[in-house]
SELOGU-751870 format. One line per field, with one value per residue (C-alpha): x, y, z; residue in three letters. Coordinates in nm, 4 decimals. Layout:
px (X; ...)
py (Y; ...)
pz (Z; ...)
resn (ALA; ...)
This chain:
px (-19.0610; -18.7774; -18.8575; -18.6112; -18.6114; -18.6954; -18.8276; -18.6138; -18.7458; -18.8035; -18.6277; -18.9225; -19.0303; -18.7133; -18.7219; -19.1033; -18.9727; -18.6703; -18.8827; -19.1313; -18.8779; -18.7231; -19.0487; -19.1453; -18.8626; -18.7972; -19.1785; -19.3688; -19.6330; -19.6945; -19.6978; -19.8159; -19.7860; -20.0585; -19.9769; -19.8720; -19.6667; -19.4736; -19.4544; -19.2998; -19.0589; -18.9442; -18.9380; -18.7273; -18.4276; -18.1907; -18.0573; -18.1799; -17.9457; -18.0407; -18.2986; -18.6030; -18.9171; -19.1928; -19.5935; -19.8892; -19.9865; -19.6344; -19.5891; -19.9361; -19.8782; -19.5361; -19.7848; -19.9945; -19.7117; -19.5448; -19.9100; -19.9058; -19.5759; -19.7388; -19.4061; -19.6761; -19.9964; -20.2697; -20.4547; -20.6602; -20.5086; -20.6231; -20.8894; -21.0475; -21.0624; -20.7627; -20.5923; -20.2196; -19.9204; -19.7026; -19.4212; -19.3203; -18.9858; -18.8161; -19.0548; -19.0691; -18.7011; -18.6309; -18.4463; -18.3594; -18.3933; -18.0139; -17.9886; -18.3331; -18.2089; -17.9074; -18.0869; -18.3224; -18.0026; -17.8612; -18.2179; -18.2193; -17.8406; -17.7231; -17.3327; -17.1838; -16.9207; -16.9488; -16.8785; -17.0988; -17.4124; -17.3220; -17.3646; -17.6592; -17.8516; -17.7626; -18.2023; -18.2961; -18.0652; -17.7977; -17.4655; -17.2148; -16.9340; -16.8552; -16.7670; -17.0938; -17.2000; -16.9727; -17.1096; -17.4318; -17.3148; -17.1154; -17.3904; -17.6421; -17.3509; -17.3117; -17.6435; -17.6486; -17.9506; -18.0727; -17.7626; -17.8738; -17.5554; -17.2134; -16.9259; -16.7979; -16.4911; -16.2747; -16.2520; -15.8791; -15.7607; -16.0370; -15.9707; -16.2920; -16.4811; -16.8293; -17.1531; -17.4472; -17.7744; -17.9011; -18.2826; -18.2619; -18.0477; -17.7120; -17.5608; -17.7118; -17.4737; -17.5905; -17.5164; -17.8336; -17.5481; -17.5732; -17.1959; -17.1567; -16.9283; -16.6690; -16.5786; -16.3707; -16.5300; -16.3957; -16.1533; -16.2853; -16.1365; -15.9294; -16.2353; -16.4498; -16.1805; -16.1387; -16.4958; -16.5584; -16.2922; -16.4137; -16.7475; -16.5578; -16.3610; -16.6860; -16.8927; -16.5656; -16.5800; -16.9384; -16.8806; -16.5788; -16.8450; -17.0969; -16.9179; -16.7420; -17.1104; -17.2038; -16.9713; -17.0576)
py (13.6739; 13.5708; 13.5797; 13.6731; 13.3089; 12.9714; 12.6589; 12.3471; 12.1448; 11.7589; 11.4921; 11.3694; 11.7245; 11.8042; 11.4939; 11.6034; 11.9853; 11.7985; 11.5603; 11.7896; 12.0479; 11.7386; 11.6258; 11.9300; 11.9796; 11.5887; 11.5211; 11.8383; 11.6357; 11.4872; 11.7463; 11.9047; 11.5928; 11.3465; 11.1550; 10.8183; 10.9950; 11.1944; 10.8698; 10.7067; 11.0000; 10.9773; 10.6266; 10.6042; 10.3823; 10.5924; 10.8791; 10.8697; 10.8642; 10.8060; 10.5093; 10.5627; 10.3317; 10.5714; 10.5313; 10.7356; 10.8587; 10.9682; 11.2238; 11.3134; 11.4130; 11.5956; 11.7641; 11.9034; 12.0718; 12.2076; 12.2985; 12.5495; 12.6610; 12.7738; 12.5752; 12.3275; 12.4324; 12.1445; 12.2409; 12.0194; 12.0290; 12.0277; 11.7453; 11.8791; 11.5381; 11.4437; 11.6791; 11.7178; 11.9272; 12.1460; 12.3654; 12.7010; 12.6623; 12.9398; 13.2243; 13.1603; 13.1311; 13.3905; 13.2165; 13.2291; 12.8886; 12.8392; 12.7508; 12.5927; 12.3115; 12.3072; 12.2225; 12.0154; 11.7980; 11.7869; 11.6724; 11.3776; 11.2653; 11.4451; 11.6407; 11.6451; 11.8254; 12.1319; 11.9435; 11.6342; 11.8984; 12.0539; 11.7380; 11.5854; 11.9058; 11.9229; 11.8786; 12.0884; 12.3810; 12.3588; 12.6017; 12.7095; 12.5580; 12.4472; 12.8037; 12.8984; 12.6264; 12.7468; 13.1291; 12.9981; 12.7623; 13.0911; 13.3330; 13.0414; 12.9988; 13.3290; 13.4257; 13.6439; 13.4820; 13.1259; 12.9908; 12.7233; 12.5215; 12.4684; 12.3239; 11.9883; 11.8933; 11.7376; 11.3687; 11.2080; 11.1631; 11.4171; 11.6643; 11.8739; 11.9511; 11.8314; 12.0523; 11.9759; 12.1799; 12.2874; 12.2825; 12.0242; 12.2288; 12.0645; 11.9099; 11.5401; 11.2739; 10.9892; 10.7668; 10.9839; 11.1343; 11.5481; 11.6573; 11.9991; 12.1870; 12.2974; 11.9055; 11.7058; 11.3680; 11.0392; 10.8958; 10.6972; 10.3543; 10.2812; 10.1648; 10.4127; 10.6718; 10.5428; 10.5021; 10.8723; 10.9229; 10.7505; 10.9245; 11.2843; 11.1858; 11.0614; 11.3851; 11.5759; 11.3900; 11.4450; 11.8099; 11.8049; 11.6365; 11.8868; 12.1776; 12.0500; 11.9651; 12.3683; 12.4731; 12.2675)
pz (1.3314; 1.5781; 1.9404; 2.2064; 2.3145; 2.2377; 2.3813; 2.3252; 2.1181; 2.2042; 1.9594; 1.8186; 1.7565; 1.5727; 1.3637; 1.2897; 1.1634; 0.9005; 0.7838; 0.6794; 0.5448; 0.3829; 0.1965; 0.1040; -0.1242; -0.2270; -0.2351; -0.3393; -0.4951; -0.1710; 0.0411; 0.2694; 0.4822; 0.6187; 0.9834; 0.8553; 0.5908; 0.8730; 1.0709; 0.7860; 0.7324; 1.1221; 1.0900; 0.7562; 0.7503; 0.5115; 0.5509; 0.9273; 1.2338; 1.4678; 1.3037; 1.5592; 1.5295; 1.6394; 1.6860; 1.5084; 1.8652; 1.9685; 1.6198; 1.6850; 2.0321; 1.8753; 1.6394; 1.8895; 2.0678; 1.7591; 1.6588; 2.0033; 1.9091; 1.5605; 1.4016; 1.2170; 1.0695; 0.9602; 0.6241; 0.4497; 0.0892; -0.2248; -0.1497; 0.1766; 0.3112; 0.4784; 0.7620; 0.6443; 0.8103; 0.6866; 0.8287; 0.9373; 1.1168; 0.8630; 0.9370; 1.3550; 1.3826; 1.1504; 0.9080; 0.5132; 0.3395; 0.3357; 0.6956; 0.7178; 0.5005; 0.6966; 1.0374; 0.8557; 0.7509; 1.1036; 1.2647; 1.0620; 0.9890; 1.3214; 1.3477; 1.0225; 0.8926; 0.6389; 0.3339; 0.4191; 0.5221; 0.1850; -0.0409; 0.2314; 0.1650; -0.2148; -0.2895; -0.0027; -0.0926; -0.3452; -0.1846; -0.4128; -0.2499; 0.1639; 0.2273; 0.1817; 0.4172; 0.6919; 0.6559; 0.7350; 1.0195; 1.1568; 1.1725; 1.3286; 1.5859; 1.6578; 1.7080; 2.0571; 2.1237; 2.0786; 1.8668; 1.6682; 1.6116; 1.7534; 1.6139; 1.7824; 1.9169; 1.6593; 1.6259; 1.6357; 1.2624; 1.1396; 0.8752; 0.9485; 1.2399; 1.2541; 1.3354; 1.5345; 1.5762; 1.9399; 1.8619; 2.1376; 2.3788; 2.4269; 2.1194; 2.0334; 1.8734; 1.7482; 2.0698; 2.1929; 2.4952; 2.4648; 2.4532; 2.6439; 2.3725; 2.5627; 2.6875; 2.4119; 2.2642; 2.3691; 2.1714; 1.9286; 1.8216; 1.5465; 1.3328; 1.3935; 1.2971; 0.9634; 0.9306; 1.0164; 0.7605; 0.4869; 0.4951; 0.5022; 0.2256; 0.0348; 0.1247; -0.0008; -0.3004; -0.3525; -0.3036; -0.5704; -0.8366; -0.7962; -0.7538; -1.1101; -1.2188; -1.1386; -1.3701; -1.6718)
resn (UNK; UNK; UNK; UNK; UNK; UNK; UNK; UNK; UNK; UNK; UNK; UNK; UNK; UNK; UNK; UNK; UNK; UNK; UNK; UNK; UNK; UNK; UNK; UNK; UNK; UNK; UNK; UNK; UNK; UNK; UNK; UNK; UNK; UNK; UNK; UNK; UNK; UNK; UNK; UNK; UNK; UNK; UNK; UNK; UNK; UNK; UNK; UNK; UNK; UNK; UNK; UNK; UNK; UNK; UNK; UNK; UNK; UNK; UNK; UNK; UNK; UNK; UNK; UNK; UNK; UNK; UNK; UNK; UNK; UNK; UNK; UNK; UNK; UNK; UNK; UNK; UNK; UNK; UNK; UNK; UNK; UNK; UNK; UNK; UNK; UNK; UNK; UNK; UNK; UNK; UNK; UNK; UNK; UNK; UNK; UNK; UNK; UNK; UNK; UNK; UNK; UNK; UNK; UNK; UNK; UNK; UNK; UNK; UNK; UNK; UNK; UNK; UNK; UNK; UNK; UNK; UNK; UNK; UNK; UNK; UNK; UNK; UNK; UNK; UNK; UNK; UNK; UNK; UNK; UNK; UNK; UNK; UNK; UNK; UNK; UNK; UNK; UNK; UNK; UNK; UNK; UNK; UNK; UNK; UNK; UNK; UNK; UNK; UNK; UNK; UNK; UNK; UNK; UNK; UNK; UNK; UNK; UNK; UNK; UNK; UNK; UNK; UNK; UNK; UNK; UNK; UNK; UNK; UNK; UNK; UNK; UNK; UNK; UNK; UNK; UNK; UNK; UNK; UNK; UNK; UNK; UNK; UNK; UNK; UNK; UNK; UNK; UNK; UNK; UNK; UNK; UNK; UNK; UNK; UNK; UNK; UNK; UNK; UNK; UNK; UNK; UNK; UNK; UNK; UNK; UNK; UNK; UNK; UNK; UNK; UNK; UNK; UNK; UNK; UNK; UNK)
């Protein structure tokens, strides 16, 4: 089901819906997920930006409200003894699996550019190539109602554009400032330029191998 509109979602509540689409694809053994698993998964150091530290009280109140928003359902598993969460962010949205894994990416690692999202979401959802990637990031964007994700101002000395989800409402970067998408980015310094492009050309890289790796 996709209703007309939606309700932006908190941070936390974001982080809450990747890392749960995250684990249940890297972790299925695991899953669905208890509380201080899904604290653990918000509170994860790698592959995380931004790194939050976040309390058992504050992703339980974030449960409740995704709970209401039927985006989270609580089952008891396998053992009937321990309440556990799992998602349902595809199926209220309205979304195939492709572009699930893509927001799921951007929640936790925040804007990234088409061929970085392609090799971050390589065990969530493995795309054929960063075309694919963009077709997906083009229909979310041009969704007449709620888009999902907008594509960022270039950074100086990029080769890419970078993408960030609007689950949130306006477009979160990592410094935690929302970036209205029709105002350009700061410069950056020299540093963080060839920072930025050092991690492009890795994620390019990465999608080079496996795209090579497909073929095999």
């Amino acid at each position: 089901m996709q209703p007309s509109t939606q309700k932006p979602l908190a941070f936390l509540e974001a982080r809450i819906l990747g890392v749960l689409v995250e684990k249940e694809r890297t972790t299925p053994d695991t899953y669905p997920l208890t509380l201080n698993s899904l604290v653990s998964g918000c509170n994860q150091k790698s592959a995380r930006d931004p790194v939050i530290n976040v309390k058992d009280s504050e992703v339980q109140s974030a449960l409740d409200e995704l709970r209401s928003r039927v985006l989270v359902l609580e089952t008891y598993g396998a053992s009937g003894r321990v309440l556990r969460y799992t998602q349902n962010f595809g199926r209220v949205y309205g979304l195939p699996p492709a572009s699930v894994a893509l927001l799921a990416v951007l929640t936790l690692r925040g804007p990234q550019t088409a061929s970085e999202l392609r090799a971050n979401a390589e065990r969530l959802y493995r795309f054929d190539d960063t075309s694919s990637v963009e077709a997906y990031l083009d229909e979310m964007a041009a969704r007449a109602i709620d888009p999902l994700v907008t594509r960022l101002p270039k950074q100086a000395g990029a080769r890419e554009h970078r993408w960030a989800h609007l689950l949130c409402g306006a477009a979160i970067l990592p410094t935690g400032k929302a970036l209205p998408t029709d105002v350009p980015a700061s410069t950056p310094s020299d540093l963080e330029v060839r920072v930025s492009q050092l991690e492009t050309d890795v994620a390019e890289l990465r999608a080079i191998v496996l795209e090579l790796a497909g073929k095999c």
